[in-house]
N, C-alpha and C positions, 0 to 999 in steps of 0.2 A: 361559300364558294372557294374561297382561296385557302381556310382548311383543307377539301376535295382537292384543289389542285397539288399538293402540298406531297399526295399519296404518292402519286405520279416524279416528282423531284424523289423523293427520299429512296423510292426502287430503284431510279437510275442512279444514286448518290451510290447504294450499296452494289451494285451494279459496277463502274467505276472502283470500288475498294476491293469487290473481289478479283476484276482483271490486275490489277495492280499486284495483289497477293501472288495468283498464280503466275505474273512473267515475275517477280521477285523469287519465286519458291524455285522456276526453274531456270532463272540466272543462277542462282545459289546451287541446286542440282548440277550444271554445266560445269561449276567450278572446282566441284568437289569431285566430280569426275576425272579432269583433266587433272587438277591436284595428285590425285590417285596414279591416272597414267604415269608410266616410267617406263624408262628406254628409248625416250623419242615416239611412244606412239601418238600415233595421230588419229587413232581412230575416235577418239574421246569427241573431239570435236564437231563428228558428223552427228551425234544425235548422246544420250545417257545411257542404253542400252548397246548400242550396236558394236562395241566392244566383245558382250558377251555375247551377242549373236556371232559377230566374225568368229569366235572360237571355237564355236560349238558349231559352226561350218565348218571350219579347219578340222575338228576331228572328226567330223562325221563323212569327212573324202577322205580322210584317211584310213577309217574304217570301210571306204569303199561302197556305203549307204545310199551315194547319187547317181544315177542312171549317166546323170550329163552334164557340162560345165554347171558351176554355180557360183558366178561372181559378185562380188558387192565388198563392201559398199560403193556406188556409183563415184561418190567423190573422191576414191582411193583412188580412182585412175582417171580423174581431171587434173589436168596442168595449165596453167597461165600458157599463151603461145609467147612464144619473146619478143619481149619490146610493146606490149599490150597489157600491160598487168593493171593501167587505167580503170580498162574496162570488166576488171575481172568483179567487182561488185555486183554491176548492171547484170553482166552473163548469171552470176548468182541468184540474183533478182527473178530474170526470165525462167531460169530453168525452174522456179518456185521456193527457193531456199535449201532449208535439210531436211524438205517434205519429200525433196527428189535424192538428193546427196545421199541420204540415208537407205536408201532402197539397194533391195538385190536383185541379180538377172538370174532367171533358169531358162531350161529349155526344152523341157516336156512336161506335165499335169501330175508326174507322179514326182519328180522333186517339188514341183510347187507344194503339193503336201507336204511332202516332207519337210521343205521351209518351213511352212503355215504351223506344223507342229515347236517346230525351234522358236519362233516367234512367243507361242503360248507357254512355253515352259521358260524362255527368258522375259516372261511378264512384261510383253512390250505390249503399247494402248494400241488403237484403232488407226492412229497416225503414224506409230514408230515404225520404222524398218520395214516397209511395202517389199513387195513384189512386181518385177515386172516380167511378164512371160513372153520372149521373141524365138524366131525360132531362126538358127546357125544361116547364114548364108553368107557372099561378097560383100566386101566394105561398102556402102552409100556411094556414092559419086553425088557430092552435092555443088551447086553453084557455088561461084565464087560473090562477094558485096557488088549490086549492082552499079554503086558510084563508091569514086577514090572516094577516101577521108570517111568514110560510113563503114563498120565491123557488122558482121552477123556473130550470133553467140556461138557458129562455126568455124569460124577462123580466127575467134579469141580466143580459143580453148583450145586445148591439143589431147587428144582422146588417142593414146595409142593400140588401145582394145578396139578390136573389129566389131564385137558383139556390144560391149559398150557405146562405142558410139553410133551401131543403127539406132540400139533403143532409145539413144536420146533423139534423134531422127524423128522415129515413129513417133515419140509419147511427150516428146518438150520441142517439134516441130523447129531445131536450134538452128536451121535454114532458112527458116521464115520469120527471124526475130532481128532486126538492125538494132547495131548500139551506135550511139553515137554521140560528139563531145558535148554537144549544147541542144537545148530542145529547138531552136532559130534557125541549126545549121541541118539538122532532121528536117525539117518542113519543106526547106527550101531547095534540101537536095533530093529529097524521098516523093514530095506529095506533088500530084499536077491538079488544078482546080481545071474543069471543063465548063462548059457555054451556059449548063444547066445547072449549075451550082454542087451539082456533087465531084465530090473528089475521089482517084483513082491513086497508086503507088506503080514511080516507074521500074519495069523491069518486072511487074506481076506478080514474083514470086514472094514479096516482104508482103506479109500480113499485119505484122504489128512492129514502132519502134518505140526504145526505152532511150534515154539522156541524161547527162548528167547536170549537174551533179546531184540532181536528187532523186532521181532514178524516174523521172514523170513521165508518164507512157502516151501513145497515141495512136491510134487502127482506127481501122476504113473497115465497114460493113456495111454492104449494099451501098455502095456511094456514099455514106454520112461519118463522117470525122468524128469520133468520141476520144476526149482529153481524160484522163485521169491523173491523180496526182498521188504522189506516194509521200504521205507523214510521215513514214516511220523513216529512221536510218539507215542507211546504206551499210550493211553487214559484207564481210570477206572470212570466206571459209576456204575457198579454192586460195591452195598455194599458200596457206599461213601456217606456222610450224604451230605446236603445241604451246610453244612461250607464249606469241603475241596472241593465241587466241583466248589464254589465260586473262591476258594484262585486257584484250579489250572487255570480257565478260566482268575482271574486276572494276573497271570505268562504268560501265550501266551502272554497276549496284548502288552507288549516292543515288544517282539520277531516279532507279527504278525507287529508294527510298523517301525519296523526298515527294516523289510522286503518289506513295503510300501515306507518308504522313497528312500531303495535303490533302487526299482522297478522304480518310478517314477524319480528320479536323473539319471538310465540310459535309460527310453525314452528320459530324458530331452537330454540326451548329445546326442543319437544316432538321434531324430530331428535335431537337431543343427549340425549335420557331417552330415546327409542326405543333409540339407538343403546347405549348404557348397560346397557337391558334386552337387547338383541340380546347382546352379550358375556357378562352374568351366563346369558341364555338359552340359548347355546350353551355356557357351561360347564356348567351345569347336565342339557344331553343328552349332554356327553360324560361327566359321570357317571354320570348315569341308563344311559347304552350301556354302563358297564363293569360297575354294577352287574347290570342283565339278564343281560349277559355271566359273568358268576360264576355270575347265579341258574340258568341255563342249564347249566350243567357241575354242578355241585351237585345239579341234578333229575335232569340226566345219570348220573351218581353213586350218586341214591338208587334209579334205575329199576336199572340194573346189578345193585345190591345185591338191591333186590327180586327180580327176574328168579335171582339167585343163591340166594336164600333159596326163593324155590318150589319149584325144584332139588331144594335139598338137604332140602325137608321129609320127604321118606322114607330118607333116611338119620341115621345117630346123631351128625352132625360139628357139634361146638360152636360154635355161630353166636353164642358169647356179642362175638367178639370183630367180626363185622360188625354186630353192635346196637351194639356203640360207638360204631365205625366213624357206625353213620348216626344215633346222637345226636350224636355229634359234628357232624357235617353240618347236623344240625339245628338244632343253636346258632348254628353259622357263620353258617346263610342267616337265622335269627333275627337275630347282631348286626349284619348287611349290614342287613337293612327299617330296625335302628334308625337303624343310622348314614344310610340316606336318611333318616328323620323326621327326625333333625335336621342333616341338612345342608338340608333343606327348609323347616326353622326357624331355620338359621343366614341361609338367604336371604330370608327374611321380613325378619329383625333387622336382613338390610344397608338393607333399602330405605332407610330415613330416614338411613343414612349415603351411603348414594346419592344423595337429595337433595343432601345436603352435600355433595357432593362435585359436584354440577351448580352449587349457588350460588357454587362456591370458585373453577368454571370460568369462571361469568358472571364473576366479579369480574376474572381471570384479562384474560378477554375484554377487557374496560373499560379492563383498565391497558394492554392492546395496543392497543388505539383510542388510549387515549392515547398513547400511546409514539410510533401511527401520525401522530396529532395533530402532535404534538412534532417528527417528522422531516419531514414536509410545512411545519412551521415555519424548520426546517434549511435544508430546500432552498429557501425564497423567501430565507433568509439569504444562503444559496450563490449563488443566481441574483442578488441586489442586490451582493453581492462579487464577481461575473464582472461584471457592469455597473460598479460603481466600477474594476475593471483595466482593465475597455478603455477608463474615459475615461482613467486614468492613461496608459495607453500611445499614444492619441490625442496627450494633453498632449505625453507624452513623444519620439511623431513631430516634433510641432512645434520640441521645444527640438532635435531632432537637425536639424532643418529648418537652423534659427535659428546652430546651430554650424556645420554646413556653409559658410552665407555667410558667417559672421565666418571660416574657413576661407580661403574666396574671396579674404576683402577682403587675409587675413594674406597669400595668396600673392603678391596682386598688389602689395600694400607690400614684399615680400622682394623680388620683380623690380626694382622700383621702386630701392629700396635698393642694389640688386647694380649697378644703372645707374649709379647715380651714388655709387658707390664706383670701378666705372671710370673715370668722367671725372674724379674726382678725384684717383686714378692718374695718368690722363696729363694733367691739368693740372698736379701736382706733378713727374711726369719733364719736362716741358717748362721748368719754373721751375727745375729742378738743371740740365738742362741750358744754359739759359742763364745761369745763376752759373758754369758749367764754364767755358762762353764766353768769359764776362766775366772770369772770374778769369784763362783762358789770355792774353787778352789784356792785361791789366794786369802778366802777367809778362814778355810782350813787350816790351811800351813801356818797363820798367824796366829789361831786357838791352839795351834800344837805347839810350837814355839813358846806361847805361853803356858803350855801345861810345864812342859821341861824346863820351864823357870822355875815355879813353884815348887816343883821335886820332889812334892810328895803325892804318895800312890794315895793316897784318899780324896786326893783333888776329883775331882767328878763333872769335870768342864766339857760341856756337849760340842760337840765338832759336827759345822753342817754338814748335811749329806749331798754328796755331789751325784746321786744316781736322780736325784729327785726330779720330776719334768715340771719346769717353769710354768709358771699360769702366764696367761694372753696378758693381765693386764700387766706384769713384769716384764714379759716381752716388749712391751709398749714403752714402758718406762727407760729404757735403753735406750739413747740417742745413739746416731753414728758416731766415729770419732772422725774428724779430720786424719789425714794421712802427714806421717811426718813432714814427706816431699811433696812438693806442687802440681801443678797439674799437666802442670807443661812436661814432666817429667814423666808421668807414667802415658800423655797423649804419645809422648815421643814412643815410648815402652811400647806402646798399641798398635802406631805406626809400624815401628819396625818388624812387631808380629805381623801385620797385615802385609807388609811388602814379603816375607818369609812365607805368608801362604800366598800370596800371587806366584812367587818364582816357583812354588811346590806344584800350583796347579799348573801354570805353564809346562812345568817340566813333563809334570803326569798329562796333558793335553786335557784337562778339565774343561766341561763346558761353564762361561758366566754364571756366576750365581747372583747378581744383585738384579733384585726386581723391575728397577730402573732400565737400568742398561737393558736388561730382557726383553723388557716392556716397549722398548726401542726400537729393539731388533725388529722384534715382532712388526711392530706399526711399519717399519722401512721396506720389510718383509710379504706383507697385508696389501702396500702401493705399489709395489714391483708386479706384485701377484695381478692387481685390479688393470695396472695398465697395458701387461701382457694380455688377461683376455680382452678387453678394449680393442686392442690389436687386432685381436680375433677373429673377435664378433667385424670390427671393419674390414677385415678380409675375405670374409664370408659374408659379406657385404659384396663387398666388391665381385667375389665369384658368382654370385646369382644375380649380378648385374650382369656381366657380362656374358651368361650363360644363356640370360634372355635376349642378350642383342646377338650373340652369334646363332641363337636361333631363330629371330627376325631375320637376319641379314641369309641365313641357308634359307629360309622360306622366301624368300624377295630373290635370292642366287637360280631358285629352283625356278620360279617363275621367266624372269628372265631369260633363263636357259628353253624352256617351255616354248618360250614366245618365238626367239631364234629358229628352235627347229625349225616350228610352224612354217615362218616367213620365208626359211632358204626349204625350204619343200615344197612350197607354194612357188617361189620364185622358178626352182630346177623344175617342177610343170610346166610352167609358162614356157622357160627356154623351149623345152623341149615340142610344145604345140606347135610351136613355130616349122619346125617340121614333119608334124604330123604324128607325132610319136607324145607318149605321154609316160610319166615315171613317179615313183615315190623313194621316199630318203626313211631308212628304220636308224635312228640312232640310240645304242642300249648303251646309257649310259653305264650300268651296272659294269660290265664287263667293255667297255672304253672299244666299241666296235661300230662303224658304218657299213652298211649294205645298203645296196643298191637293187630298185624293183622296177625294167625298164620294159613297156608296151611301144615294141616297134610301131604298130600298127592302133591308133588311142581308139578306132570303133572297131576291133578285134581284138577280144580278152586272150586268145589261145596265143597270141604273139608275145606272150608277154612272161618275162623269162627275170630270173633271181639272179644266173650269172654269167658275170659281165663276160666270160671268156665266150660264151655263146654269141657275141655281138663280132661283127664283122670289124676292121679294123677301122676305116670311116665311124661306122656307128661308134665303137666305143672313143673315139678322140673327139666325136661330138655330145656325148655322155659325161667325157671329163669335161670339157670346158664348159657343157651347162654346170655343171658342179661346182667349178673352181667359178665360174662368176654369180652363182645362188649363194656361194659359200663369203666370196669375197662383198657382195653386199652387205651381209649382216655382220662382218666384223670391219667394215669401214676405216680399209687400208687406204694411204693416202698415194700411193702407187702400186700400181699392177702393173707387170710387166710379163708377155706370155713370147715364148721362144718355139719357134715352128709350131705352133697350132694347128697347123692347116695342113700338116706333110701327107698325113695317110686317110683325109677326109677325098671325098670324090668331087666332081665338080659343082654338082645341085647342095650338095653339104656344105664347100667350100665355101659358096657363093651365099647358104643362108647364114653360117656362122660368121664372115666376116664382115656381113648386114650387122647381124645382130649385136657384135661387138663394136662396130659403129655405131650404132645407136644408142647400144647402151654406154658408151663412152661419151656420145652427146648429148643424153639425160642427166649427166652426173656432173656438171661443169665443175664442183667440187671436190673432184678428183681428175689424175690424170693418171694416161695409160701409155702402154708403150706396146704393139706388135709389131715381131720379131719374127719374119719369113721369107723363104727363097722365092717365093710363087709371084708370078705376073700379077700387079694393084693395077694397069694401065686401063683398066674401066672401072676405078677407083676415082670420083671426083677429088679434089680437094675444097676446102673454102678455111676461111680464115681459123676454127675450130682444128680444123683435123688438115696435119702434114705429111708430106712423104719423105722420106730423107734415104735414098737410095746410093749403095756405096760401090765404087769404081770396082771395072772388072779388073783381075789381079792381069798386072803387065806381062807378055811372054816374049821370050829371045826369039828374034828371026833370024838369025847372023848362023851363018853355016857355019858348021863345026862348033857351035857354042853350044852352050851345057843344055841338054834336053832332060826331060822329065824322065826317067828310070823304071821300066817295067819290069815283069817277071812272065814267062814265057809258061803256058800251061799247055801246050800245043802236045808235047813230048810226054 
């Protein structure tokens, strides 16, 4: 039995590891997005795809492919209200997360298609990047919180899209949702308990309230109070830049990890006890099988006997000895039950050595982690020791390098040497031979000398012959003779020739002749040569580094510029709905040009005209200034200052452009602005945000005869 229960744990264990997996997989997705994002977007945040959704709606209004507005993402245009950013979680909460934030608005069935196809081709799931389809009308008029000190998720949020915020009206009911600071101070301000035990909410219109701080909810249906409690943590997407939504998704990830490890640490042990139980389990039927197995031939046995005793009850045959027989039987299958009871209490008793015997595993476990530890230690050992062998053996190329030329130099010095072993050879056969010479000679002269003694012509005394060539071994027989003078004496002689041919080759610009020196050059020659291309090669290094980062950085340049367009084109539409008019921005980079494509009329195409000189004077001064402030948002001047804006706009222009440059000068508390006009502000509020600073009328003379203003007469 507690095997079978066992199946049931181990589902939900794996169960548990795989949710864990996937909010890990798509914390990790969320990061690598935002990571990615550049330029301040913020769209990263709302969901993993809806980046590429947003742009492939940006060009496809650009391309002019949607019948009718198509906004989104919803949370692109939710703001914190001021002084309320408390409850900006809770609102989060109610509106349902970036299950809502992530969505788009259209406003007919044939964009929704058309969405629906953008959605499939940016590979978004069943949840990402919804659709909500409303159709164009007046802003809501929604109540205000029915009691002080309680927020609805409507006047925590500042939604300055008309269409945005019916939809959230319609589809996240953000007028029926109270937030409020503690769940004690909800109850007590929201709920009335009546006579008959159910409860009602004053003011009618709150159907459900959320609290902080952990977001725990509470609604009335049909009279009955249901509490829920919310486990998870209080997330803030509304009004968080890209930084912190970074830094909070990096804070999950320990959390979601540790939560994976322990997920998987206790499948691991509940396998391992399942598995434990499976073994004890299947011993335990194959004794139970043998024991049946007995009890089954033993009934066998007693039926036989019986059947044999009915038999024989009309005969006189002593059946003392089959009552034995089937007491005997009867004992047997009696100590069989016992011995199940306590083999069935022997396996009871294992359990808690069965534990032991799983913690002895875990420990088991740990020392093999370790162990595995320890050899992945090994191997970056082994791998940093095959790294010191190959520089060794690098080194070791070089010194065989290195021996080789001395090699070289050794062979051409042994030639060198063999040369002038020859010519000292025959400059020594040539010196014995002419002491042969000389000596034949001097024994001439010495036999002639003594013929001319003798004086007479019959003398017949042989005089060697000096033509005659020396045999080897008389050449041999010839020592050197020393030289009269010393050594020092002809080294000096040497010298001085040798300095007489240095000054000769200098004079003539001879190139070195000694091997040495040469050999020298060469080698000094050889490392100048190696460390130039060195050089080189690091240079060309260097340029295909840099080649690749200035082609990164124009692909990151181009993007960027990309996204600008986008944003101040989208922005100079928006300005321009506001009056009724709609426009597009063509920027060709190519040829460094702006054009302007402006639809007086946004539900008649025929009004819709390329140049600007066709625009009335009004129109085009309300044309520039949506321009100059789509243009002035995406390059984030830190002062705007606009001079007569307003001179040749009509009154309904006047009155919406210097709206709208209020407001948007009150979105941006980050910036400030300066307008600069003659025109009456006197149903212009002020409040502490926004000032008027109006300058005195210029003083004029009333004194007769004092200097008046100077006309010119056109009358004549």
């Amino acid at each position: 039995q507690k095997y079978e229960e066992m199946e049931t744990t181990i589902i939900q264990a794996k169960e548990t590891t795989s949710r864990a997996e996937r909010a890990l997989l798509s914390v990790n997705h969320k990061i690598k997005e935002l990571s990615d994002a550049s330029g301040g977007n913020s769209m990263a945040m709302f969901g993993q795809r809806v980046g590429k959704v947003y742009a492939m709606v940006q060009k496809f209004q650009t391309q002019r492919k949607f019948k009718g507005p198509v906004i989104g993402p919803i949370g692109h245009y939710i703001k914190v209200a001021p002084g309320k950013d408390q409850y900006a979680p809770l609102a989060e909460l109610a509106l349902g997360g970036t299950g809502t934030l992530d969505r788009f608005i259209v406003t007919n069935p044939q964009d929704r298609a058309t969405f629906m196809n953008i959605r499939k081709n940016a590979g978004c799931t069943a949840r990402e990047c919804n659709v909500y389809k409303v159709n164009i009308c007046d802003r809501f008029d929604v109540p205000s919180p029915p009691v002080s000190g309680i927020e609805t998720v409507a006047s925590a949020l500042s939604v300055e899209n008309d269409i945005v915020y019916n939809a959230l009206v319609d589809f996240c009911n953000i007028d029926q949702v109270a937030l409020a600071p503690n769940f004690h101070e909800s109850e007590s301000s929201l709920l009335e308990e009546r006579s008959n035990g159910q409860f009602s909410v004053k003011g009618g219109n709150i159907r459900k309230a959320y609290s902080l701080p952990r977001g725990d909810l509470w609604q009335v249906t049909r009279g009955v109070k249901q509490i829920i409690s919310n486990e998870r943590k209080l997330k803030q997407t509304i009004g968080v830049d890209t930084t912190a939504a970074l830094e909070e998704a990096n804070s999950e990830v320990p959390t979601l990890k540790k939560e994976l490890e322990d997920a998987r640490a206790r499948e691991q042990e509940i396998a391992h006890e399942r598995k434990q139980y499976k073994i004890e389990w299947n011993q335990a039927q194959k004794e139970t099988r043998a024991t049946d197995k007995k009890i089954q031939q033993l009934e066998y046995q007693i039926e036989e006997l019986r059947a044999d005793a009915e038999q024989a009850e009309n005969t006189e045959i002593d059946t003392t000895e089959y009552e034995e027989d089937i007491s005997n039987a009867e004992q047997v299958l009696q100590t069989l039950q016992e011995q199940k009871e306590v083999l069935q209490q022997e396996l009871t008793e294992l359990e808690p050595i069965i534990e032991t015997v799983g913690g002895r595993l875990d420990e088991v476990a740990t020392r093999n982690e370790k162990v595995l530890h320890d050899l992945e230690q090994a191997e970056g050992e082994l791998e940093e020791y095959y790294q010191n062998l190959s520089q060794r053996q690098e080194f070791l190329e070089k010194k065989r390098s290195k021996v080789d030329q001395i090699q070289q130099v050794t062979s051409t010095l042994e030639q060198q040497l063999s040369v002038a072993t020859e010519e000292r050879d025959g400059v020594l056969l040539k010196a014995r031979k002419s002491a042969w010479d000389k000596m034949k000679r001097q024994e001439r002269a010495a036999a002639d000398e003594e013929a001319d003694g003798e004086g007479g012509v019959g003398s017949m005394t042989m005089s060697p012959d000096v033509s005659q060539t020396p045999a080897a071994d008389e050449l041999e027989a010839i020592e050197p003779l020393c030289p009269p003078k010393g050594t020092d004496y002809y080294m000096a002689k040497i010298n001085k020739a040798k300095q007489r041919i240095l000054r000769e080759k200098e004079r003539r610009q001879m190139v070195e002749g000694d091997a040495d020196v040469a050999y020298e050059k060469y080698m000094r020659a050889s490392n100048d040569l190696q460390g130039k291309l060195d050089a080189v090669q690091g240079i060309q290094s260097n340029i295909e580094n840099l080649t690749k980062d200035i082609q990164n950085r124009q692909k990151r340049w181009r993007q960027f510029r990309e996204y600008i367009v986008n944003m101040t084109n989208t922005t100079f539409d928006e300005m321009l709905n506001k009056k009724g008019s709609s426009g597009q921005l063509d920027f060709n980079h190519e040829f460094e040009t702006l054009d302007l494509v402006v639809q007086k009329d946004n539900k008649d195409q025929s009004s819709q005209t390329a140049d600007v000189k066709a625009l009335s004077g009004g129109e085009r001064s309300f044309t520039t200034l949506s321009l100059l402030l789509a243009l002035g948002e995406q390059l984030e001047t830190p002062f705007r200052v606009m001079d007569e804006f307003d001179v040749f706009l009509d009154p309904v222009a006047r009155k919406i452009a210097l709206k709208t440059l209020i407001e948007t000068a009150k979105s941006m508390e980050h910036r400030q602005f300066i307008f600069i006009t003659p025109q009456d502000l006197s149903n212009v509020e002020t409040d502490p945000r926004l000032k008027i600073f109006g300058m005195k009328p210029p003083s004029r003379s009333q004194t007769a005869g004092g200097p008046t203003q100077q006309t010119l007469d056109f009358s004549q």
